[in-house]
KEBA-512363 format. One line per 8 residues: number of its first residue (from 0); their letters; for each residue x, y, z of N, C-alpha, C. Coordinates in steps of 0.001 Angstrom, whole numbers, plus 524288, in hexadecimal, padded with zeros to 5 digits. Each point is the difference from the previous one (the first is absolute). Last residue first. Layout:
N
NUM> a> X,Y,Z,X,Y,Z,X,Y,Z  ...
END
This chain:
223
222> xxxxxxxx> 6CA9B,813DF,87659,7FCC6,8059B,7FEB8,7FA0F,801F5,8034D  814EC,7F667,8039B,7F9B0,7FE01,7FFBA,7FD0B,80504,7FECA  813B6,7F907,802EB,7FFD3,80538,7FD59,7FA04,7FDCB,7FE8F  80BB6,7F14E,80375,7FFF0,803C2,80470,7FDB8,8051A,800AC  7F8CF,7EC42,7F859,802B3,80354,7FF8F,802B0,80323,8047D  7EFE1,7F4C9,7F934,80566,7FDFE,800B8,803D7,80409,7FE6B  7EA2A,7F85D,800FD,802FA,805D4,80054,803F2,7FEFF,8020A  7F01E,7F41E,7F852,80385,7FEB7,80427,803C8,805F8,7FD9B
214> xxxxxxxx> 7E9AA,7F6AD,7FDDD,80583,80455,7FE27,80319,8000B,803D6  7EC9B,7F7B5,7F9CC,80498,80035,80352,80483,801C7,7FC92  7EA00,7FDA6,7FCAF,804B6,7FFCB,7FB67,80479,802D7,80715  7EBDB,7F90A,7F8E8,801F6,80070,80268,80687,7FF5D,7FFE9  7EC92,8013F,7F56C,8047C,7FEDB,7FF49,80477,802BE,805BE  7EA13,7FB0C,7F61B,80534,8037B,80416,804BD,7FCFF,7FF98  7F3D1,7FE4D,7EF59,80148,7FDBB,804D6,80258,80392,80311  7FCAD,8025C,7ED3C,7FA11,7FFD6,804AE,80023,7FD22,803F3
206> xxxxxxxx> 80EEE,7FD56,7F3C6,7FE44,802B8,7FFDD,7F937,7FFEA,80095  813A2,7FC4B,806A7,7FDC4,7FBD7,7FD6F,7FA13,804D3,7FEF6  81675,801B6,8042A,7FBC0,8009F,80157,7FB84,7FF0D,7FC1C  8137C,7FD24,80915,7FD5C,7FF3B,7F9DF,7FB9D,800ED,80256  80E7F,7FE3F,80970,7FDFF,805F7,80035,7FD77,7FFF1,7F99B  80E63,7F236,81018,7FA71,8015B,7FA56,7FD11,8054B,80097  80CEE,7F9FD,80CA0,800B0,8002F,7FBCB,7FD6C,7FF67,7FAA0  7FD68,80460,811CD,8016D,7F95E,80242,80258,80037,7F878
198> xxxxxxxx> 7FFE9,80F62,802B9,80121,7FD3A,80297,7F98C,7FC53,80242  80EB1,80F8E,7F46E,7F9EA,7FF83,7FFE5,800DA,7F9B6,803E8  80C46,81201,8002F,80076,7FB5E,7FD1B,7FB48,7FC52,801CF  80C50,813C9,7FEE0,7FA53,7FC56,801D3,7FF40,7FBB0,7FDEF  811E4,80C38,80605,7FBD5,7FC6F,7FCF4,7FD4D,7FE27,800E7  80BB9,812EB,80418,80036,7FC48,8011C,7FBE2,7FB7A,7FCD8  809EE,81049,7FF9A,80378,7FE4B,80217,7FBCA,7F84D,8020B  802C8,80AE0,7EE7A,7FCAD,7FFEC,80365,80230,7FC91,804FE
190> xxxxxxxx> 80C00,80ADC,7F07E,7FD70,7FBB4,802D9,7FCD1,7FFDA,80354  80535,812DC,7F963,803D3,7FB43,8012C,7F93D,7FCB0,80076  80077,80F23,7F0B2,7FE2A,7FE62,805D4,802CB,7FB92,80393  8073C,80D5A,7EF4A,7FE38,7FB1C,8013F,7FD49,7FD62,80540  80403,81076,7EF46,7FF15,7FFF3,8040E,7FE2A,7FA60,802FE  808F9,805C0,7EE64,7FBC2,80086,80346,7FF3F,7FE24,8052C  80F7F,80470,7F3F9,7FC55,802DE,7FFA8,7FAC9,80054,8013E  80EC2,7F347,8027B,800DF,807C9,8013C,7FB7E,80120,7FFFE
182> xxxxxxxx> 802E3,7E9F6,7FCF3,7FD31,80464,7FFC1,80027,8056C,80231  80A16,7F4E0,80601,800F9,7FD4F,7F987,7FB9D,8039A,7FDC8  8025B,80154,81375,804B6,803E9,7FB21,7FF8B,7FD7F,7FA61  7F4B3,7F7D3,80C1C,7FD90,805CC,80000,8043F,802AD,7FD3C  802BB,7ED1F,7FFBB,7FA31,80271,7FF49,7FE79,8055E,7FF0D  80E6B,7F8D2,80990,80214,7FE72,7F999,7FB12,80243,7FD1E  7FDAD,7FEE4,812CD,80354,805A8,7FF3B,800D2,7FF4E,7FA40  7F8FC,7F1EB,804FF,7FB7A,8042E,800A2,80216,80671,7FEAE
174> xxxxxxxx> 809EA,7F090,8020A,7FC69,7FFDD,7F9E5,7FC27,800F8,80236  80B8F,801FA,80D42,801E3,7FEE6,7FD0D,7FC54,800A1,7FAF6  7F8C8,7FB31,80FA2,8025F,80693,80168,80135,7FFA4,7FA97  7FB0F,7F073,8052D,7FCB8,800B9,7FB82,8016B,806E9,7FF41  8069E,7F745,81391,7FE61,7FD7C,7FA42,7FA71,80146,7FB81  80CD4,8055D,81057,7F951,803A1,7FD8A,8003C,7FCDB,7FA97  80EB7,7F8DD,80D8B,7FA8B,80330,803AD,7FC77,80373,7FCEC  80C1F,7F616,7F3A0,7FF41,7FCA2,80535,7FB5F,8028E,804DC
166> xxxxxxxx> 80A0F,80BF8,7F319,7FCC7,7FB0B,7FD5B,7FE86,7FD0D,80310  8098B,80B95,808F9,7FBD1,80260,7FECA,7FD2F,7FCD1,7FBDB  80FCA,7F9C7,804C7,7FB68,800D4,80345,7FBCC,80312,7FED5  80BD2,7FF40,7F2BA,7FF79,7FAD1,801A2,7FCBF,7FF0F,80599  8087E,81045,7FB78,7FC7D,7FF6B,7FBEB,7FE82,7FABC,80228  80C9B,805F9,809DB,7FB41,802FF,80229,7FAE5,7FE42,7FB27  81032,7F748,7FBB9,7FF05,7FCAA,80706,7FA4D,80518,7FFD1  80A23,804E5,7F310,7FEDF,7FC05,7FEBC,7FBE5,7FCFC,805C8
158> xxxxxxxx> 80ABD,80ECD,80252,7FBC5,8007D,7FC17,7FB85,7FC57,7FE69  810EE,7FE01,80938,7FD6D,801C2,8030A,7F850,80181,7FBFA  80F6D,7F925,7F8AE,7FE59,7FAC2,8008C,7FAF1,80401,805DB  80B19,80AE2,7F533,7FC1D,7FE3E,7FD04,7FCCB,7FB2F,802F2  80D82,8094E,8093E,7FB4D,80202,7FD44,7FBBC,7FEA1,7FD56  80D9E,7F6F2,8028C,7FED3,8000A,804EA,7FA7C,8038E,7FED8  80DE3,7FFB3,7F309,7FDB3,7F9F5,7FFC1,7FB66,7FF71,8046A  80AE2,80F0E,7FE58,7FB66,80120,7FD04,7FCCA,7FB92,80013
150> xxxxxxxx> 811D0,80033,806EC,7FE02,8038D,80299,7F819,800CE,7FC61  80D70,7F43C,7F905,7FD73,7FCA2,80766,7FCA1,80630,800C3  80983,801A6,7F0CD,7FBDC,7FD97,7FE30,7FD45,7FE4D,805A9  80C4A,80C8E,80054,7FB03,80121,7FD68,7FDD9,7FCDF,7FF4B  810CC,7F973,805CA,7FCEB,8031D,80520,7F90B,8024C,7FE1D  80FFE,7F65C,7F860,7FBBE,7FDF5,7FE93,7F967,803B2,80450  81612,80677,7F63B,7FCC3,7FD2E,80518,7F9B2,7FE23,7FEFC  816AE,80207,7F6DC,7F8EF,7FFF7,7FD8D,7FCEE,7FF58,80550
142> xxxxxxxx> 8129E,7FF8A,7FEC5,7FD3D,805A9,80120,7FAB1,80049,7FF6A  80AE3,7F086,7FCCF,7FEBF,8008D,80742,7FCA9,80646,8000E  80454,7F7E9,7EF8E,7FB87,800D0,80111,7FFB4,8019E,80546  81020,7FB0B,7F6BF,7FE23,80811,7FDDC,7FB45,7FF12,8048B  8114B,7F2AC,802B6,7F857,80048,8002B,7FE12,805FD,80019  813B1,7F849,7FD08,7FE4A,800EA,801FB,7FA33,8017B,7FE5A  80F9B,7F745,7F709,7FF05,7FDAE,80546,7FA6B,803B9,8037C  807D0,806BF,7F1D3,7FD9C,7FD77,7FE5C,7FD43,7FC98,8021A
134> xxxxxxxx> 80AA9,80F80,801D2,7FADC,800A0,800C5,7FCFB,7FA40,7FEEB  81402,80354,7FC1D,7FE2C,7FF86,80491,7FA34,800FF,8034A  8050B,80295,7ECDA,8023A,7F8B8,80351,7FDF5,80086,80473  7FC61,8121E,7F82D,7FCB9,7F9AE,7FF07,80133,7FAB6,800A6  80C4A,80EBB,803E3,7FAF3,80197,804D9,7FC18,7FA85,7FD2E  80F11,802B0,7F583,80160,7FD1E,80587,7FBD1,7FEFB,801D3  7FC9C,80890,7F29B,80113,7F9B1,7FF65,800C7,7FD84,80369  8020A,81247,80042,7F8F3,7FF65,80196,7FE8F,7FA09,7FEDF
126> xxxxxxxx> 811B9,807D8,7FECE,7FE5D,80137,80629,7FB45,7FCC8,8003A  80865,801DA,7EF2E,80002,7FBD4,8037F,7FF50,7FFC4,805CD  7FC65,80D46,7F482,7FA8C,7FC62,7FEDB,802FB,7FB1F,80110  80911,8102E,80563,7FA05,7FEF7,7FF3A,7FB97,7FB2C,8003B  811AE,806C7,7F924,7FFFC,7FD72,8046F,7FC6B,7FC8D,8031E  7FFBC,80785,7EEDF,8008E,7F947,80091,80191,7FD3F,804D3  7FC43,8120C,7FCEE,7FB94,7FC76,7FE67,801AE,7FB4B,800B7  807E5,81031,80A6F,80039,7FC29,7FC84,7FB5D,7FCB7,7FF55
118> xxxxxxxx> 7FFFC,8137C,806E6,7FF92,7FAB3,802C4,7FF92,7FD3B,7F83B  7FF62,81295,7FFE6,804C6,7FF9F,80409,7FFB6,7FA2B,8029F  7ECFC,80835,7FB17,80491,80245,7FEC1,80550,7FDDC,8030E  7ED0E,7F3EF,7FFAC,803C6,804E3,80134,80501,800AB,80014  7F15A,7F37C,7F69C,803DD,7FFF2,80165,8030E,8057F,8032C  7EE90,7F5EF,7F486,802AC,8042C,8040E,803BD,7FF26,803D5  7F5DC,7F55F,7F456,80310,8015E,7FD8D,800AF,806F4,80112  7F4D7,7F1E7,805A3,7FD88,802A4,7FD2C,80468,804B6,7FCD7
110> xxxxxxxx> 804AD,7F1D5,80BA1,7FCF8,7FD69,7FB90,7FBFD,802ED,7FD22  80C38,806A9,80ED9,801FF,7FC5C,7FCE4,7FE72,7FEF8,7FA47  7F60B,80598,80E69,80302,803D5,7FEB7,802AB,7FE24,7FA8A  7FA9D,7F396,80BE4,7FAC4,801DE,7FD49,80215,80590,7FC56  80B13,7F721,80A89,7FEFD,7FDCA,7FBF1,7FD32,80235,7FD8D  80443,808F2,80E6D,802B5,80101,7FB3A,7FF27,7FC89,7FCA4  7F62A,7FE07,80EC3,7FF10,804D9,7FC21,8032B,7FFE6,7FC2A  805D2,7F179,80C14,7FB0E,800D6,7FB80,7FF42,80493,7FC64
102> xxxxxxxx> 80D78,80010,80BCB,8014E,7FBE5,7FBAC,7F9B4,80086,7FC9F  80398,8091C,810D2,80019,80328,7FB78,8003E,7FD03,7FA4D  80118,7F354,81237,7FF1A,806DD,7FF51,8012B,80165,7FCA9  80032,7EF7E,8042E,7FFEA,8003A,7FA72,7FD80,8055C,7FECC  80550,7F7CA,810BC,804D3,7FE90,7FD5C,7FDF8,801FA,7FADF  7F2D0,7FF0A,80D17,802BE,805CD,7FEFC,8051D,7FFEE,7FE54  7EBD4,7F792,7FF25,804EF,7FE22,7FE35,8053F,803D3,80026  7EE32,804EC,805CB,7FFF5,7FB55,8018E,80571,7FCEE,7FF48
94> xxxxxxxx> 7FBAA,81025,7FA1A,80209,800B0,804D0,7FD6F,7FBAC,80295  801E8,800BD,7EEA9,8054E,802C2,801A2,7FFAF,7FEF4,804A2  7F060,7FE17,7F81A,804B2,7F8EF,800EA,803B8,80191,7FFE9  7F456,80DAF,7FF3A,7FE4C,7FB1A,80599,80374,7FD45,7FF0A  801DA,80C60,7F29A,801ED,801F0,80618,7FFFE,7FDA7,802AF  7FA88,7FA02,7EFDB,804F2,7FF3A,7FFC6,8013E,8036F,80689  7ED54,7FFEA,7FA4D,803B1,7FC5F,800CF,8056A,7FEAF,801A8  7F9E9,81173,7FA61,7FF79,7FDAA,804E0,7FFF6,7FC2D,802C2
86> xxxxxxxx> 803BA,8020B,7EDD2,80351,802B3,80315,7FF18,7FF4D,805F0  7F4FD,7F9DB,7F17C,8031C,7FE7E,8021B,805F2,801CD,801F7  7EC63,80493,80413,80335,80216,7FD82,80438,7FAFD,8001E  7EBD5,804A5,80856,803DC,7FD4F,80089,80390,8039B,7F96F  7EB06,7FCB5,801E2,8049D,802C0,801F7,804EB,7FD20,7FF5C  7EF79,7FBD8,7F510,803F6,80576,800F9,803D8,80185,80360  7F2C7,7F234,80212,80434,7FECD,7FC3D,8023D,802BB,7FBB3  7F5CB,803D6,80F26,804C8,7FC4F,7FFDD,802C7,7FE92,7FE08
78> xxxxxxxx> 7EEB4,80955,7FD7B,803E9,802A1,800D5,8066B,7FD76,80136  7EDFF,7F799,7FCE1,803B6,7FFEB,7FCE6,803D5,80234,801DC  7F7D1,7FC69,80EF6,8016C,7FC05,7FCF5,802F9,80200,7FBA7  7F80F,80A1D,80CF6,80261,7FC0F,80450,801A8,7FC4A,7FA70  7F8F5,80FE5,7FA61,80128,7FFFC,803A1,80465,7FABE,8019A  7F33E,7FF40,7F3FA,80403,8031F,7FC5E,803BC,8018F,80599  7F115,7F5F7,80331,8024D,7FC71,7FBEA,80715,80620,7FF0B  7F249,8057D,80AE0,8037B,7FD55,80458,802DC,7FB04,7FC3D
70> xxxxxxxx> 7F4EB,80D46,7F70E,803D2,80395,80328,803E8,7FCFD,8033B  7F127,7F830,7F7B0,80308,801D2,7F94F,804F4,8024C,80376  7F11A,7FB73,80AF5,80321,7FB91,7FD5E,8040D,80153,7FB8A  7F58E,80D7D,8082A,80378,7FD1C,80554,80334,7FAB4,7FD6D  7F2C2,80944,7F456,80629,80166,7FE59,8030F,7FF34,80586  7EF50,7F5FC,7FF40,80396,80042,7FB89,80463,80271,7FE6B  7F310,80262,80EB0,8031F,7FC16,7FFE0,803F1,7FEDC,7FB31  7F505,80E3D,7FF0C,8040E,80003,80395,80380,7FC47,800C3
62> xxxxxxxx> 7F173,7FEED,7F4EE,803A7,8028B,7FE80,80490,801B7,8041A  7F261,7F708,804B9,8015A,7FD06,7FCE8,8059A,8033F,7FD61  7F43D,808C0,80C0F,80375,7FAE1,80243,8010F,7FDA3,7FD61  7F539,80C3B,7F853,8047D,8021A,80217,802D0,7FCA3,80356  7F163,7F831,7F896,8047F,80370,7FC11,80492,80183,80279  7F2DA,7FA9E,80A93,80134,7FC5C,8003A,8048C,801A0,7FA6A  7F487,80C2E,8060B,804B1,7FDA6,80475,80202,7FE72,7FD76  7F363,804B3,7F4C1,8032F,80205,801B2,80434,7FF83,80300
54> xxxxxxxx> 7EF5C,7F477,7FFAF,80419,800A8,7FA9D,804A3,8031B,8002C  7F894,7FB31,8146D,7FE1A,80200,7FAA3,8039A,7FF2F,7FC99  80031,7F2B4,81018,8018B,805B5,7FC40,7FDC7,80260,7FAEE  7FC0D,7F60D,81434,7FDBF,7FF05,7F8CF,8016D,8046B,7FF45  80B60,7F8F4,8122B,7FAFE,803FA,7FCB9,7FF63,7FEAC,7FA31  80991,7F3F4,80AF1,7FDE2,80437,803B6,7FC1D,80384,7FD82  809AF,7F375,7F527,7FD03,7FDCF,8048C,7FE46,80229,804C2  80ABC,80713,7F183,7FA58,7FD72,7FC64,7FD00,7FE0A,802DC
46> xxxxxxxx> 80FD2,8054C,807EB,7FDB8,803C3,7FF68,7FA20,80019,7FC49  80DE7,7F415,80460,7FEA5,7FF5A,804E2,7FB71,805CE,7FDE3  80A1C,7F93E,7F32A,7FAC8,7FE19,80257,7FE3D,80046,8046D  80DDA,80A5D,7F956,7FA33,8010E,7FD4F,7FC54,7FC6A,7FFAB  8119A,7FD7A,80A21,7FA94,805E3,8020A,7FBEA,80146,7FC47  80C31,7F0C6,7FABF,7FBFC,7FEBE,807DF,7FCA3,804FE,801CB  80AB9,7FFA4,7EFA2,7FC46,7FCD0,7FD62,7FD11,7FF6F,8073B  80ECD,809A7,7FFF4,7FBF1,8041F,7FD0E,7FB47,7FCB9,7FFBE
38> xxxxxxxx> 80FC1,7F6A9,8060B,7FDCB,803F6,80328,7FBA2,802D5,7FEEA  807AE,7F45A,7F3FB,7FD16,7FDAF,8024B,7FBDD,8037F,80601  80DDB,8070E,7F3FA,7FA29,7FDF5,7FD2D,7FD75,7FDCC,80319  8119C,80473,80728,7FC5C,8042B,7FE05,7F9D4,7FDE2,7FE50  80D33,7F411,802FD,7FC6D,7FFFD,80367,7FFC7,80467,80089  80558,7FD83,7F107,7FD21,7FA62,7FFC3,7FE3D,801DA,806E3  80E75,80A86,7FC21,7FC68,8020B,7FB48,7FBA0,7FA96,7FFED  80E49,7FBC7,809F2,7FE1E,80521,802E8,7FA4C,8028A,7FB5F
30> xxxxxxxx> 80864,7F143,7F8A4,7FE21,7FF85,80423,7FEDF,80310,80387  80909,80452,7F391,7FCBF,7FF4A,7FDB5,7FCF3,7FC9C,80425  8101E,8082F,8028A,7FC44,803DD,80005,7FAB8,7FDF3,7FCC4  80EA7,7F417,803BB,7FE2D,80363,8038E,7FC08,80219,7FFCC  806EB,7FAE8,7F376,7FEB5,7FCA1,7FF57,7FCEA,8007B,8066E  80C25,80AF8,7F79E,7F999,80047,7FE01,7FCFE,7FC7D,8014D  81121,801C1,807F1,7FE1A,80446,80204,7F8AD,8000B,7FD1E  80C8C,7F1C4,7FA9A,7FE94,801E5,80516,7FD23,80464,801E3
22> xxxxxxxx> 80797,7FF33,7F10D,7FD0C,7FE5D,7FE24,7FD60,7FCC9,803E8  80D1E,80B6F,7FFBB,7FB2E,8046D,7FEB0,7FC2A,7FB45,7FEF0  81029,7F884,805BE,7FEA5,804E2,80182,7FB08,802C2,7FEFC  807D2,7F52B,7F482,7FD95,7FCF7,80346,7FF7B,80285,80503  80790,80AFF,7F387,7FAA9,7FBD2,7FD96,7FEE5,7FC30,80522  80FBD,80671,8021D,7FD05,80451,800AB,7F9B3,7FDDC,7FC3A  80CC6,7F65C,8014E,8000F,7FFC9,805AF,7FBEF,804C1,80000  8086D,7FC86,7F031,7FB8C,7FCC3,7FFA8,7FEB9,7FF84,80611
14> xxxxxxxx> 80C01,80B99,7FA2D,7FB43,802FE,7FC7F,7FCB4,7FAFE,800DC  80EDD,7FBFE,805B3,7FE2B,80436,8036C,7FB5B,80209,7FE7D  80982,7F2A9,7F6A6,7FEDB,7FFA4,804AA,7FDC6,80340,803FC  806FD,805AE,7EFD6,7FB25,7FCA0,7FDC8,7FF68,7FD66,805BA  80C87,80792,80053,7FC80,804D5,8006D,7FD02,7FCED,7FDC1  80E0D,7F616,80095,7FF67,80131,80548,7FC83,805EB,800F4  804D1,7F758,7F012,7FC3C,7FB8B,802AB,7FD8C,8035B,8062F  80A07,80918,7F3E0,7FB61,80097,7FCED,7FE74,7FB21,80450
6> xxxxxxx> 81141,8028B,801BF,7FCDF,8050A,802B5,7FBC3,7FECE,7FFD2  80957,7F13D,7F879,7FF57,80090,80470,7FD75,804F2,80435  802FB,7FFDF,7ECE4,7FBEB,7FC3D,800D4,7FFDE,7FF51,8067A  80CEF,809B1,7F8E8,7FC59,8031E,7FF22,7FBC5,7FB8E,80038  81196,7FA69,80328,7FD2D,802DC,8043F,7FA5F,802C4,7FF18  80291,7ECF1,7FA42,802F0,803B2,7FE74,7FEAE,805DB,803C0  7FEBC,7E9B2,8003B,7FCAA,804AD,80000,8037A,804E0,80000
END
């Protein structure tokens, strides 16, 4: 491997610590962005199930929710995979790796064919051959932390756990709330809270006969 293939590996290493870097951080922010939705999806049913929203409301909570989702996607996720630099890379594994102080940047320097005034090139670029033998043994990723994905993972599983009871203690909550936002524009009455149901179970009626007819009322919400 020749030295100009050896600079090019050892910034092609860095430029790939920094991808897997940003690709943490989205992977993060997309689960923080999943128990966003789900957060929004518990107050606008907890809110289809307290009061019959008018057409109006129910717009303007739709549209809200929607750019809270467009704001905590572009927020906590794409933006990630914007930041970073591979320069700033190259600072963390300076000051994780401090035998290969200033060695990086200058690769990166190096390979865009900047060189400062008064410093040999060929000194140069066996300083930065050296710096890639001796990087090779060592792990770019220790800088990568997994911390965004645990720190949001929790979040989301907290989310998850408040949605999942609330299925369980107001069963039918759910596609009643799917009900009244699938339709905006009109207006939806909730569920009767409770059922009549005819009893000993016949309710055919025979005609110029009385007819005697039982009813059983099952519910919590009795009109």
């Amino acid at each position: 491997m020749t030295r100009q293939e050896k600079i090019f590996d050892l910034t092609k290493r860095i430029k790939g610590t920094l991808f897997r870097e940003r690709l943490v951080l989205f992977s993060g922010g997309m689960l923080g962005t999943i128990a966003g939705i789900v957060g929004i999806m518990i107050i606008l049913t907890a809110l289809a199930g307290i009061f019959i929203l008018p057409a109006w409301s129910k717009i303007a909570l739709l549209t809200v929710s929607t750019a809270g989702v467009v704001y905590l996607f572009w927020r906590l996720a794409f933006s990630k995979l914007l930041k970073g630099t591979p320069e700033s890379t190259a600072v963390k594994l300076e000051g994780k790796y401090p035998e290969l102080k200033g060695r990086l940047i200058a690769a990166l320097q190096f390979s865009r064919g900047g060189i400062a005034p008064g410093y040999s090139e060929s000194l140069v670029a066996a300083t930065l051959a050296q710096a890639s033998d001796k990087s090779r043994g060592m792990n770019f990723n220790e800088i990568v932390s997994a911390y965004p994905v645990l720190k949001h993972l929790k979040s989301t599983g907290v989310s998850a756990v408040i949605a999942l009871a609330m299925l369980f203690i107001f069963p039918g909550l759910f596609s009643y709330s799917y009900q009244v936002y699938s339709s905006p524009t009109e207006e939806i009455a909730p569920p009767l809270g409770y059922k009549l149901s005819n009893f000993p179970g016949n309710d055919v009626a025979v005609k110029y006969r009385d007819v005697d007819l039982g009813a059983v009322l099952m519910g919590d919400k009795f009109p």
